[in-house]
C-alpha positions in Angstrom: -58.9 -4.8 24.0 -56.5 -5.2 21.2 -54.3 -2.4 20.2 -52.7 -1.6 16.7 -50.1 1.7 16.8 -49.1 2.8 13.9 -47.8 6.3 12.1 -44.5 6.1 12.9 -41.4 7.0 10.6 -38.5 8.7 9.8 -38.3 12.3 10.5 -35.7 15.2 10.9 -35.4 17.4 14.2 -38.3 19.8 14.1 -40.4 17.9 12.4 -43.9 16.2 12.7 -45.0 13.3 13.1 -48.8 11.9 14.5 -49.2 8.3 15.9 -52.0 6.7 16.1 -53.9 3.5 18.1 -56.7 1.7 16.8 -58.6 -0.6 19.3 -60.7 -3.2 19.0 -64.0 -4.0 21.0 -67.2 -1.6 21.6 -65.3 -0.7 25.2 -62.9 1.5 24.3 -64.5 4.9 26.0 -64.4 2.6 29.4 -60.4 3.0 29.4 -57.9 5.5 30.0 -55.7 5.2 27.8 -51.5 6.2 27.2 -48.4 6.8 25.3 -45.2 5.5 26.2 -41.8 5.0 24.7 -38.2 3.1 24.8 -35.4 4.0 23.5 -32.6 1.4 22.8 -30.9 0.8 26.4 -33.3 2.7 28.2 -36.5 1.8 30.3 -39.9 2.3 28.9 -41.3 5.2 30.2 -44.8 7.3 30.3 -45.5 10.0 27.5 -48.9 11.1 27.7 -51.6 10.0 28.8 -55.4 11.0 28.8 -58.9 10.1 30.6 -62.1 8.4 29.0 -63.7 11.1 27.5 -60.5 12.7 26.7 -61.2 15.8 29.1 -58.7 14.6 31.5 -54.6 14.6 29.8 -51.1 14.8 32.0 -47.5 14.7 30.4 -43.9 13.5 31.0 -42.4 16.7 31.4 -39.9 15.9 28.2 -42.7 16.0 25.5 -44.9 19.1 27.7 -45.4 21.5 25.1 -44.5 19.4 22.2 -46.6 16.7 22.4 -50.6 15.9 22.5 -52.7 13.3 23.4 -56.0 13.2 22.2 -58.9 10.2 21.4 -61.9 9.7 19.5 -64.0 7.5 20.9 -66.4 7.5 17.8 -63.3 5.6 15.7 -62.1 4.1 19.1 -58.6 5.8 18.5 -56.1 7.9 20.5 -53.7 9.6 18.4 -50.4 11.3 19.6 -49.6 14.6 17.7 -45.6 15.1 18.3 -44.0 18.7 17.3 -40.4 20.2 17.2 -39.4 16.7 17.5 -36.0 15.9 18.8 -33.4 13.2 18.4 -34.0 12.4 21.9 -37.4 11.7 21.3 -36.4 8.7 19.0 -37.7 5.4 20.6 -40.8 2.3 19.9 -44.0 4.1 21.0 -46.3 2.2 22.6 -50.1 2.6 23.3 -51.7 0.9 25.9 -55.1 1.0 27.5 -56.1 1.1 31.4 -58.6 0.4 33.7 -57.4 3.7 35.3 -60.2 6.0 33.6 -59.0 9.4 34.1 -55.7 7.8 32.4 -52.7 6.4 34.6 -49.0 7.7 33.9 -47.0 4.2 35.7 -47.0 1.2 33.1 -48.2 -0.8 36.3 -51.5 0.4 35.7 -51.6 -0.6 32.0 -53.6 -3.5 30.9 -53.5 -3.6 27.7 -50.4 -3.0 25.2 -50.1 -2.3 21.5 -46.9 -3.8 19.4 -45.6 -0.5 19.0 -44.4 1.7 16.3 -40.9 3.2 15.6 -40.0 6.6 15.7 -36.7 8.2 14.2 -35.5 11.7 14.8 -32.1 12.4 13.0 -30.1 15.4 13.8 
Protein backbone atom coordinates (compact mmCIF):
# COMPACT_ATOMS: atom_id res chain seq x y z
CA UNK A 1 0.00 0.00 0.00
CA UNK A 2 1.35 3.42 -0.87
CA UNK A 3 0.29 6.38 0.89
CA UNK A 4 0.11 10.09 -0.28
CA UNK A 5 -0.95 12.75 2.74
CA UNK A 6 -1.57 15.84 1.79
CA UNK A 7 -3.86 19.13 2.91
CA UNK A 8 -1.68 20.53 5.10
CA UNK A 9 -0.87 24.45 5.60
CA UNK A 10 -0.59 27.32 7.38
CA UNK A 11 -3.32 28.23 9.76
CA UNK A 12 -4.04 30.50 12.83
CA UNK A 13 -5.25 29.15 16.36
CA UNK A 14 -8.88 28.25 15.87
CA UNK A 15 -8.75 27.50 12.70
CA UNK A 16 -9.42 24.48 10.23
CA UNK A 17 -7.73 22.56 8.54
CA UNK A 18 -8.69 18.73 6.82
CA UNK A 19 -5.81 16.24 5.80
CA UNK A 20 -6.17 13.87 3.70
CA UNK A 21 -4.48 10.21 2.57
CA UNK A 22 -4.85 8.69 -0.71
CA UNK A 23 -3.82 4.97 -1.08
CA UNK A 24 -3.00 3.03 -3.72
CA UNK A 25 -4.01 -0.70 -4.42
CA UNK A 26 -7.75 -2.28 -4.55
CA UNK A 27 -6.89 -3.37 -0.56
CA UNK A 28 -7.33 -0.47 1.17
CA UNK A 29 -10.81 -1.50 3.14
CA UNK A 30 -8.54 -4.67 4.41
CA UNK A 31 -6.50 -2.02 6.72
CA UNK A 32 -7.00 -0.08 9.73
CA UNK A 33 -5.69 2.77 9.21
CA UNK A 34 -4.15 6.11 11.48
CA UNK A 35 -3.07 9.63 12.05
CA UNK A 36 0.02 10.52 13.71
CA UNK A 37 2.18 13.44 14.24
CA UNK A 38 5.82 15.00 15.28
CA UNK A 39 6.59 17.91 16.32
CA UNK A 40 10.28 19.26 16.01
CA UNK A 41 12.12 17.53 19.08
CA UNK A 42 9.41 15.42 20.01
CA UNK A 43 8.52 11.74 19.38
CA UNK A 44 5.96 10.76 16.90
CA UNK A 45 2.99 9.94 18.36
CA UNK A 46 -0.72 8.47 17.63
CA UNK A 47 -3.63 10.98 16.70
CA UNK A 48 -6.48 9.07 15.53
CA UNK A 49 -7.10 6.24 14.42
CA UNK A 50 -10.05 4.20 12.86
CA UNK A 51 -11.18 0.56 11.84
CA UNK A 52 -11.91 -0.89 8.27
CA UNK A 53 -15.18 0.03 7.62
CA UNK A 54 -14.68 3.16 9.57
CA UNK A 55 -17.27 2.06 12.34
CA UNK A 56 -14.55 1.54 14.80
CA UNK A 57 -12.39 5.32 15.79
CA UNK A 58 -10.24 5.95 19.15
CA UNK A 59 -8.20 9.27 19.98
CA UNK A 60 -5.08 10.64 21.65
CA UNK A 61 -6.72 12.41 24.33
CA UNK A 62 -4.97 15.96 22.96
CA UNK A 63 -7.12 16.17 19.67
CA UNK A 64 -10.52 14.28 21.60
CA UNK A 65 -13.10 16.62 20.62
CA UNK A 66 -11.21 18.52 18.09
CA UNK A 67 -10.29 16.15 15.84
CA UNK A 68 -11.95 13.33 13.34
CA UNK A 69 -11.00 10.56 11.69
CA UNK A 70 -12.95 9.32 9.03
CA UNK A 71 -12.44 7.06 5.46
CA UNK A 72 -13.93 6.33 2.32
CA UNK A 73 -13.31 3.32 1.11
CA UNK A 74 -15.02 4.05 -2.34
CA UNK A 75 -11.94 6.83 -3.03
CA UNK A 76 -9.59 4.60 -0.83
CA UNK A 77 -9.02 7.77 1.52
CA UNK A 78 -9.04 8.61 5.17
CA UNK A 79 -9.20 12.13 5.84
CA UNK A 80 -8.49 14.02 9.23
CA UNK A 81 -10.87 16.96 9.92
CA UNK A 82 -8.93 19.14 12.67
CA UNK A 83 -10.93 22.08 14.57
CA UNK A 84 -10.10 24.88 17.15
CA UNK A 85 -6.70 24.06 16.20
CA UNK A 86 -3.80 25.03 18.46
CA UNK A 87 -0.18 25.93 18.28
CA UNK A 88 0.47 22.81 20.00
CA UNK A 89 -1.01 20.92 17.39
CA UNK A 90 1.73 22.06 14.88
CA UNK A 91 3.83 19.08 13.72
CA UNK A 92 4.37 16.55 10.09
CA UNK A 93 1.19 14.40 10.03
CA UNK A 94 1.53 11.22 9.01
CA UNK A 95 -0.88 8.50 7.77
CA UNK A 96 -0.19 5.10 7.85
CA UNK A 97 -2.02 1.97 7.23
CA UNK A 98 -2.25 -1.40 9.47
CA UNK A 99 -2.89 -4.89 9.43
CA UNK A 100 -4.60 -4.08 12.81
CA UNK A 101 -8.32 -3.84 11.24
CA UNK A 102 -10.24 -2.26 13.87
CA UNK A 103 -7.29 0.43 13.70
CA UNK A 104 -4.17 0.23 16.04
CA UNK A 105 -3.11 3.50 18.16
CA UNK A 106 1.12 2.25 18.79
CA UNK A 107 3.20 3.04 15.53
CA UNK A 108 4.51 -0.73 16.11
CA UNK A 109 1.53 -1.83 14.57
CA UNK A 110 1.82 0.36 11.47
CA UNK A 111 2.87 -1.15 8.24
CA UNK A 112 2.54 1.18 5.95
CA UNK A 113 3.67 5.09 6.13
CA UNK A 114 2.85 8.14 4.06
CA UNK A 115 5.60 11.05 3.57
CA UNK A 116 3.76 13.24 5.61
CA UNK A 117 2.36 16.63 5.42
CA UNK A 118 3.11 19.83 7.49
CA UNK A 119 0.90 21.54 9.66
CA UNK A 120 1.41 25.15 11.20
CA UNK A 121 -0.69 26.69 13.97
CA UNK A 122 0.48 30.28 14.79
CA UNK A 123 -0.61 31.97 17.84
Amino acid sequence: VQLQASGGGLVQAGGSLRLSCAASGRTFSSYGMGWFRQAPGKEREFVAGIGWRGGVTKYADSPKGRFTISRDNAKNTVYLQMNSLKPEDTAVYYCAASRNLFGASTAEEYDYWGQGTQVTVSS
